[in-house]
Structure formats: C-alpha cells, structure tokens
N, C-alpha and C positions, 0 to 999 in steps of 0.2 A: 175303238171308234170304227165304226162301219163302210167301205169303202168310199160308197155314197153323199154320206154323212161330211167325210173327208173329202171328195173333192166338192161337195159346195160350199165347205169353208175355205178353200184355195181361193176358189173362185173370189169369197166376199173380201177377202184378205187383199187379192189382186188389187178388186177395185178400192178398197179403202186406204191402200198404201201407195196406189199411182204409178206410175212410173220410178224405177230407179231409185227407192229412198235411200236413205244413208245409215249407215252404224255409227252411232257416234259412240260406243263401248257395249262390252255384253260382261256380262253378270252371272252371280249364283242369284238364285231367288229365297224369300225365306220359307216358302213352301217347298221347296225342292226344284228341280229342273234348271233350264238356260233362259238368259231374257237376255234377247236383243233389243237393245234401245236406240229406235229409232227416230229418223226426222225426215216425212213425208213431204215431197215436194210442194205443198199445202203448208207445210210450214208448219204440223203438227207432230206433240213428240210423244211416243206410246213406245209400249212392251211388245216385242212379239212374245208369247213365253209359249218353251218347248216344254211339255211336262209327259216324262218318262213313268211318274206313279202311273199302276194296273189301274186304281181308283178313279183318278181324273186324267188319264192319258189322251194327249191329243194337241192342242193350238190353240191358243187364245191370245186376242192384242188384247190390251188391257192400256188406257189411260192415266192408273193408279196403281202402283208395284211397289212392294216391300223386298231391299236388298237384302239377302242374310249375310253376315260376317264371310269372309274370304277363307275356302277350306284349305287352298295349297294346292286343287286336283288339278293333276299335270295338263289333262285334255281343256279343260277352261282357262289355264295360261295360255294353250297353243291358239288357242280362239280369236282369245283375247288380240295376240299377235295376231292372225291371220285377219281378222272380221273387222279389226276400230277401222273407222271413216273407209272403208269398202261400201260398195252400194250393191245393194240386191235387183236380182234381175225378174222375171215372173215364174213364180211358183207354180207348179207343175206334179203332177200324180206321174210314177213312174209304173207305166202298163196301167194291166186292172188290177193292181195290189195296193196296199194302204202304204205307199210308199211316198213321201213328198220330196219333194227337191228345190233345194233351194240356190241357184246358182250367185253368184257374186263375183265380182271383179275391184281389185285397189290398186291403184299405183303408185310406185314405189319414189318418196319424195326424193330421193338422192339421184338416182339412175331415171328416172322417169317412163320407166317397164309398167306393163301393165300384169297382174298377176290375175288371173281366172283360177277359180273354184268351186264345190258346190259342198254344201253341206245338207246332209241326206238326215230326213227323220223317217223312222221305221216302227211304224204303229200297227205291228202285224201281231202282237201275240202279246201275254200278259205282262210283259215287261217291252217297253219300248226301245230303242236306241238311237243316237246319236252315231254320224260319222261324218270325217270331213275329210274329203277329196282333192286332188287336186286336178289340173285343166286334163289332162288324160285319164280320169276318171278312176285311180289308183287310190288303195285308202293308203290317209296321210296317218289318222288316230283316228280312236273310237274310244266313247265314251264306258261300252261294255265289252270283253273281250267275245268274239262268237264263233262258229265254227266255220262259218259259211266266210267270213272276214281276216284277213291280216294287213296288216300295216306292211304294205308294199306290193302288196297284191294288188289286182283290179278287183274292181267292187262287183259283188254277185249278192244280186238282190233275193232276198228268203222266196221262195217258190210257192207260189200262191196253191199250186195244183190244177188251176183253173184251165181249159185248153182250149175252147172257145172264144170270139172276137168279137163279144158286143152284139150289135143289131146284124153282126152279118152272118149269124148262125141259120142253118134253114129248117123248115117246119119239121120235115124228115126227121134232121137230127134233134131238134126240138124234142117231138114226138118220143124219140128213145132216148132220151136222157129222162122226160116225166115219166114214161113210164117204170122205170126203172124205179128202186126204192128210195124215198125221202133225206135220206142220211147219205146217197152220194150226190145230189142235185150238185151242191156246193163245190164237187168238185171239176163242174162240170160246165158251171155257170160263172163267167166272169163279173167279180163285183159283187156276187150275191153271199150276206151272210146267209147265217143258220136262221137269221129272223128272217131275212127277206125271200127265202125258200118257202118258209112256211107259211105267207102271206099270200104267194104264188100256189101252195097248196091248197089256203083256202077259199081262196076264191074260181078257182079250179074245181073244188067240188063245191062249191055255191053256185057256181053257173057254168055245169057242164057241156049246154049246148051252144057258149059262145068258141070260136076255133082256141087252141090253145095259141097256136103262134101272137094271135091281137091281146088276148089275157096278158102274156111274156112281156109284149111290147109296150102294151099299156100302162106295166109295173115300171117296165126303164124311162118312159116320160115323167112317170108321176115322181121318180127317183131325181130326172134330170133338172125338174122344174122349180121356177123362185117363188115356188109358194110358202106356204108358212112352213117351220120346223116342228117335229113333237119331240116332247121330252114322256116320257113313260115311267112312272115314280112305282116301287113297290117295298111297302113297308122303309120309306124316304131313303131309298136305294135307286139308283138310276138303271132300268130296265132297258129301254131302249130310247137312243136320242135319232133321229133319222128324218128324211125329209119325207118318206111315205107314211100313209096314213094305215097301222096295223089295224084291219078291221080285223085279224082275228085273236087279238087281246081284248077286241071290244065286252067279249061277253066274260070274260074273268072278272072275278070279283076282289075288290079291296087293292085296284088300280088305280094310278090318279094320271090323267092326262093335262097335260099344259101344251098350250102351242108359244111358241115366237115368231118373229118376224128371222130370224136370223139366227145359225147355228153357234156363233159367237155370244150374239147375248143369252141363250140358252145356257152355255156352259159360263158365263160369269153368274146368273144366277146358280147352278147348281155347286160353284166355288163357294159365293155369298151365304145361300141360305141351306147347302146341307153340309160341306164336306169343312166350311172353316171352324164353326164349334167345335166338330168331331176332331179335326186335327189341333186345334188349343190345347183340347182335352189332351188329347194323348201325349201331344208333347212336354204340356205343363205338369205332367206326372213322371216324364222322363225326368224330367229334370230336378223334379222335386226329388224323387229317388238317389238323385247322385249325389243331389246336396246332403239329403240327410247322411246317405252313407259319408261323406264327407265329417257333416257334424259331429258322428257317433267317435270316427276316428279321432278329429280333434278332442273330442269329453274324453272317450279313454287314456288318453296321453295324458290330461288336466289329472287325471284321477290317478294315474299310476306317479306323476310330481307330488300331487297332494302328498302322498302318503311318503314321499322319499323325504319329504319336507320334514314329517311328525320324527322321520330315523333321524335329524339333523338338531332336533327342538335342546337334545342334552348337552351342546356344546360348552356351558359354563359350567358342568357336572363333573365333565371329566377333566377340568381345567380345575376343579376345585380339589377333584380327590388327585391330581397331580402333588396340587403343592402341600394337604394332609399328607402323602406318604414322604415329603421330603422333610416334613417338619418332622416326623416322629419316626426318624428313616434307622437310626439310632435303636430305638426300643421293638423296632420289627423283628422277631425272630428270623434265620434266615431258612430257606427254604420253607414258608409258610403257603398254604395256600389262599391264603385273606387276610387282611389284615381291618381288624375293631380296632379304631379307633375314634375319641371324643371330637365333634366336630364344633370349632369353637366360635362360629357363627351360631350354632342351634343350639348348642350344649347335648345333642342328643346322639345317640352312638352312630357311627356308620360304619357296615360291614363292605370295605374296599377288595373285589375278588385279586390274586395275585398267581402269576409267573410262579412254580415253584423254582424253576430251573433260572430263574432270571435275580440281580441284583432289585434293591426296592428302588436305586435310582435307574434301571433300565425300567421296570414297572413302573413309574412315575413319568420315564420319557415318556411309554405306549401313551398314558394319557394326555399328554401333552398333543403328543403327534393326531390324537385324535379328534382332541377340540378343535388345531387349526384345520382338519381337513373336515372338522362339519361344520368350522363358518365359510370356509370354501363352499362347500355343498350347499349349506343355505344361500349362499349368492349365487351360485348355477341357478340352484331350483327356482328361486325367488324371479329370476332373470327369464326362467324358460315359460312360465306361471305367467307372467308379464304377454309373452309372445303370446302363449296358446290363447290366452285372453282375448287378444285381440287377434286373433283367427276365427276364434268361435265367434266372437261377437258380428266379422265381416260375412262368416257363412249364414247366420242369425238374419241378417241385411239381405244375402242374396237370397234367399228363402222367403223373407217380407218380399223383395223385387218379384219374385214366382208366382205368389198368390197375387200380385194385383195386378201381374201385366196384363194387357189386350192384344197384342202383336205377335203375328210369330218370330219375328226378328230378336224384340226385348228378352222372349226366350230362349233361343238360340244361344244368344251373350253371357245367360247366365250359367250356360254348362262348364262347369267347374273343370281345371286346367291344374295335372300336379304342378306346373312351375308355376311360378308366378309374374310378375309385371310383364309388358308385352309380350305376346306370343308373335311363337317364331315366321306365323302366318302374316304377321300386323303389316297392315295396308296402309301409308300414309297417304294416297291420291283419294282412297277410299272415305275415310275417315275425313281428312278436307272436304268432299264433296258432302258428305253427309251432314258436316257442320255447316255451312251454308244453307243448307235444306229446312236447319232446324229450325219451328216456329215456336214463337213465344206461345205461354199458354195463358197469359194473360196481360192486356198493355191496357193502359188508362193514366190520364194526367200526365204526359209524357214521360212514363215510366214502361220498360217492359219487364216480362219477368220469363227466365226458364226454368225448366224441371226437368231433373235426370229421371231416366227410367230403369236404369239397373248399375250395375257396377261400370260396365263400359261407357255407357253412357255419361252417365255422371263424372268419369275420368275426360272424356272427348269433353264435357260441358266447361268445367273448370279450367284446362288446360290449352283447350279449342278456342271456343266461343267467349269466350270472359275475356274482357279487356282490360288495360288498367284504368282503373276507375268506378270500376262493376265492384259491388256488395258481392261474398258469397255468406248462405245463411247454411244451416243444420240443425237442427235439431238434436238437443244436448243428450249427447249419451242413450239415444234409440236406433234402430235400423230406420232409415230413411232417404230419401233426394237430396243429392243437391240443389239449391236453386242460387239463380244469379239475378239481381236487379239491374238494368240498362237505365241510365238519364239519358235521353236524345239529347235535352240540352239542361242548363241550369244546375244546379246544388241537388241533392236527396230532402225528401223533405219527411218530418217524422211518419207521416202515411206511409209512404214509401217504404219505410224500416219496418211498418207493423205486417202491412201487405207480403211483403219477402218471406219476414218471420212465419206469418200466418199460413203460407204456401207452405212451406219448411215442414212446421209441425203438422199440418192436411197430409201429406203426404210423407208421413213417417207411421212408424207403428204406434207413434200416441194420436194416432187420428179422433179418437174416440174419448180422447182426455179434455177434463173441462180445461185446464192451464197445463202449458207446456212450455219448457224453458228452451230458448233459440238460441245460437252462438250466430254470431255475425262478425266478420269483419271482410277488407279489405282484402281481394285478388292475390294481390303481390303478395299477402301474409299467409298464402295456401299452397303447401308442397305436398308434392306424390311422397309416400313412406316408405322409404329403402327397401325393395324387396314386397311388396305390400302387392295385394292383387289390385284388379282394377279400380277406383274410384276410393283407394285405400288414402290417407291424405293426413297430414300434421297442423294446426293453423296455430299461428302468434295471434296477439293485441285484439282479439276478442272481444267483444261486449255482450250482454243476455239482454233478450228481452221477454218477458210470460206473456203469451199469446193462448188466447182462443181459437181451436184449429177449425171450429165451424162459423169463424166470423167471415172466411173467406168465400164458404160454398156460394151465397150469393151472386159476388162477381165472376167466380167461375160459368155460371148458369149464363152470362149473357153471352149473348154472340159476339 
C-alpha cells in the first residue's frame, strides 16, 4: 500500500470510528491477519482488520468478519491481554513512511492504573508487521521477528531513505533531485512511490514549460485530496490503489480502471470479488491434500489388517490337525517329518507337516497353541477393522465437508489433527460465542432447524446449541451434517420430523439420491465417541425416516 493511499485510510478510519472506540476482544481472522473488534461511540461494532498478506496488505474495517479457529500464536494471546475493553486513541502515519500507529490506553480494574500503548502496523515492504509497544515506546512482541526490532529495545522504524519534508523542500533542491536519474527520485521524495515518481515524470515531460516546483506541488494536493480513489486492475491483479489519477497508465493497454468514493470500500471490494475465490481455491486444495493423505494412510493400514485377517482364517485347521495327531499319536512313527493320516470328518487323507525333533504330543501342542493365538488375532484384527472403518469413513465426511464448504473458517476446521478429540488450542469463550452467533438455516411453523458445516461444527452444534428437547437427525450411514430441530413452543409435529430429515439427507453425500434413510432421535441420546475426532458421535433409540433430499430445496430458497 502506497504511503498516500495509507494515510487516507487513517484519515477515513479516524472519522468512521470517532472518538476513543472500544476493544471489546481481538481475534485471528480466517483470512489471515488481526481483527480488532470494535464499538464506536455511535454505537456500532465492526473489524478493524490488520492484514500482514503481500497480496492484500493494509487496513480494512469491515462490518462482517469470519473468526478462524484459535492457533495458540503467543503474540495474539499478548494482544488479546493487552487490547480487550482498552480504547484506541487517533491513528496516525509515523513520518512519511507506510507506518501506522495506533495508540490505546485500559485501565487496570483492580488497581485502577491506567496502562498506555501503541500498537505499530508496518506496510513497508512485502511482508508486513505487527508490533506492540509499550507507553515509552519500547517493543513489548512482534508478530515477525526483524532485524531492525527486539523485544526490549526501543522501536526503530524501517528507514524509508527518503530525506526531504514534504512541501518544504525548495525548487533548487527540487530541481536536482528531477534531474538526476528516475530510479533514485524515491529516495529522495518523501511519500512517493515507484508509481508516483513516475506520474511526476510524466507529466513533467507532457508539460515541460509549466515550472517543476507547481507540477511537485500539484501531485501532493491531488495525493492529499477527498476526492475519489482508483483502483488499477491488470490481468484481475491489483496494479495500483491510490488517491492520484495515473495518467500515465492511461495509454497501456488491457488496464481496467475503477474508482470509489473511499479507500476502504475499494479494498473490500478487491477482498470480495478478486482475492476471496482465489483464496477458497487454494485453501480448499490445502486441505483436500491433507485429507487425502490422511485417507490413503488410513486404507493402507485397512489393507495391510485385511490380509493379517485371511493369516488367522485357519484357526479350526490347526485345531483339527491338533486332536488327528493325538488320536493316531500311537501309530506316528517317531522322528517323522509328517505325518498321513485318515481324516475322519472327510474320510479323505491329510498330510499333517511335523517336528522331527519333537514328540507327536509336543507337535499337537504347536497346533493347539496356534489356533488359540489365531482367534486372538482374529479378534485384534476384527477389532482394529472396526476402528480403521470408522476413521476412514469420518475422513470420507471431512472430505464431503471440503468439497461443499463456502467459508474460509468451515475450511480451516477441517485440517486434520494427528490427535484427536479437542485440541490442545480449544477455545471454550470462543466456541460459546460462536454458538450464540449461529443462525438457523431454516425456521417455519414455529420450528427451527440447524446445520453443521464440518466436523467442528457439527461437534459445537450437538453438544452447544442443542437443548434438551431438540431432535438430532443424520443421515444413515453417509458423510453428512448434523442437524438439530428447535420447537419455540408446542410438541414436534410430523412436518417437523420430515423437514429435519429432509435437511439431513440435502446436506449429506446422498444429496442427489431419490430416498434416503435418516436416523433421528433425541439430544440426550447423542454422545461424542471416545477418542473420536470432531463431530465423531454414538446415538441410542433411533427411529428412520426415507426422505426426499430435494423436497426441502424449496424452503431453502425463501428468505
């Protein structure tokens, strides 16, 4: 983001947040970066969100924000502690560099101290940073480690290069800095990038006989001014966002210009309509990647049991040629290395291999000792067969959840965890608040209904949100949602059961199935499965119902 660009977002930020608003918590986001959430003396509550991506780096409030899962990162605990119910003071550019500041003070409810800080965003270079300060201006943590910074140092902002002051530079020096070659202007020019050098160039040689000094001056109004923003698209790559008009992109071809009224709503649309597809996309293939590897793991193990299973299949075999060599233990030669004899279930001979060094009743133990340790084996394997079953089947699930989600968050959740049931990150204030948040996806006839959107979810929905009293439905033996029915008041009424049902199977892998069989029962009769990942679950007193999973698309459709 361009120095410019940045301090008239300060600016718009200034005024749309007022005076003093409040932190009432800060956040990972599920795009990446920090969100401060705040509540503007107005009485309204938005994101500020910091984003550190090269891609979309920079400042945007946002009225709608997606939390991603809590990663553990030490520096957004300290935040968190430093920043909840603190109020922020006015945002401020630090010199002429893309440096913003954000001052804050909270007071301490025990002692009743008042604690000053500031926390520094640094949009100097391809990768952005995070730091937070305390009242003497000392770094406290950063969010990247850098060279210029340490934790307990005083803060030393990246060095623009720039050594000039704005409008107070004179024509003189003017003069020998344009003449001088195009590629050091910038170091020479506070505030100006590479692009706004070269706008100064060309209009410098478009109208050579206006003085340069008014040209210089004219570019830093046009820069200072509340007129409209551009955004500069190429090949739906963001070229240049700025408050100056590049006339010398004008004559490129296969440019697309847009303007706004404001650099905020500039970069939500370029969140909205170029970089969120692109980032679904990539993430939804992260993810799909882990799973599969995941999968593969799980089948190889199924397959390397299968076959331990077919070693165990002879268990009545050698339980058989046990008690043949004890019947005809008598007529064995000794020291033989096999022994033919009549088997008097089949009548037909069998060649039993034997011990030559061993007695025929020590060769009749081996096969005893054999059978019982391959119905042992068959009940390990059978037992383990059982498991991996239902591993692959829950990674089968979170793989359906990957293909259908919308949200960066729903994907995020699905990235698969060698342990299983809570991780050691798990946010219970989080998770509360989130359940609260959650809207039915369908209410009619004083009925509501929810729907899980991945493993966690669907764990939070059941476990959270479900009362006693609440239906939970599934869909029998596919990857799919949980859903829950709410009565506001009154009994369930058969609708009600079909409606649940019908949600169930919509939103399972038999979506596309004409009849689909649903399990339903009652809350109380739904537990988490020892050791099971998320949304992993056992239910009692069940009842089925075959539903039509496009009798519901309709009511979906309304508002």
């Amino acid at each position: 983001m361009e120095y410019w660009t940045l301090r008239r977002l300060a600016s718009e930020l200034g005024e749309r947040l007022g005076s003093h608003p409040k932190v009432t918590r800060v956040t990972e986001l599920a795009h990446g970066g920090l969100g401060l959430i705040l509540r503007t003396p107005a009485g309204e509550v938005g994101c500020l969100d910091f984003q550190p991506d090269s891609e979309f780096q920079g400042l945007t409030w946002r009225e709608t924000w997606e939390e991603r899962p809590e990663t553990g990162n030490s520096f957004f605990r300290l935040l968190q502690t430093r920043l909840s119910d603190a109020r922020l003071g006015t945002l401020s550019l630090y010199k002429f560099d893309r440096v913003l500041l954000v001052p804050f003070q909270s007071r301490d409810t025990i002692l009743g101290s008042i604690e000053r800080g500031t926390l520094v965003f640094e949009a100097t270079g391809r990768v952005a940073n995070l730091l937070l300060l305390d009242a003497d201006r000392v770094v406290v943590d950063q969010l990247r480690a850098t060279a210029n910074n340490r934790p307990g140092d005083g803060y030393h902002a990246p060095s623009s290069g720039a050594i000039s002051e704005g409008n107070e530079i004179s024509i003189e020096r003017l003069g020998e800095i344009l003449n001088a070659p195009l590629s050091t202007w910038r170091d020479h020019l506070s505030g100006f990038s590479p692009g706004m050098c070269r706008e100064l160039a060309f209009r410098k040689a478009k109208s050579p006989e206006l003085p340069i000094d008014s040209l210089y001056r004219d570019l830093l109004e046009e820069a200072q001014a509340s007129g409209p923003v551009y955004l500069i698209l190429q090949n739906q790559k963001v070229k240049a966002l700025t408050p100056v008009r590049f006339t010398h992109l004008e004559s490129e071809t296969g440019l697309e210009r847009r303007e706004f009224p404001s650099v905020n709503q500039a970069r939500l649309w370029i969140d909205g309509e170029l970089l969120a597809t692109r980032r679904m996309s990539g993430l939804r293939d992260r993810v799909k990647t882990r799973l599969q590897k995941l999968l593969e793991k799980w089948e190889r193990a199924q397959s390397a049991e299968s076959t331990r299973l077919t070693e165990f299949t002879g268990a009545e075999t050698w339980k058989h040629w046990g008690d043949l060599l004890l019947s005809y233990a008598t007529t064995i030669p000794s020291r033989s290395k096999e022994a033919r004899l009549q088997d008097w279930e089949s009548g037909l001979e069998v060649v039993i291999p034997l011990d030559p060094e061993a007695t025929v009743a020590w060769n009749a133990r081996r096969y005893f000792l054999r059978y019982k340790k391959s119905l042992r084996g068959q009940e390990e394997t059978r037992r383990r067969l059982v498991y991996l079953d239902s591993e692959i089947r829950w990674v089968q699930e979170q793989l359906w959840f990957c293909e259908t989600a919308n949200q960066p968050g729903d994907l995020l959740e699905l990235l698969p965890e060698e342990r299983r049931g809570r991780s050691k990150g798990h946010n219970d204030a989080q998770e509360r608040r989130r359940a609260k948040q959650l809207a039915p996806v369908l209410e009619g006839d004083g009925c509501r209904f929810f729907v899980g959107r991945n493993g966690k979810h669907n764990d939070m929905l059941t476990f959270r949100v479900a009362r006693a009293g609440d239906f939970w439905f599934h869909a029998n033996d596919v990857p799919g949602a949980h859903v829950i029915a709410r009565r506001l008041e009154g009994t369930f009424t058969d609708t009600d059961l079909e409606r649940g049902a019908a949600l169930a199977a919509y939103f399972s892998f038999a979506r596309h199935a004409r009849k689909v069989p649903v399990d339903y029962t009652g809350v109380s009769h739904v537990k988490r499965a020892p050791g099971g990942g998320p949304g992993r679950v056992y239910y009692t007193h069940q009842k089925t119902l075959q539903v039509d999973p496009q009798s519901i698309v309709e009511l979906l459709k309304e508002p």
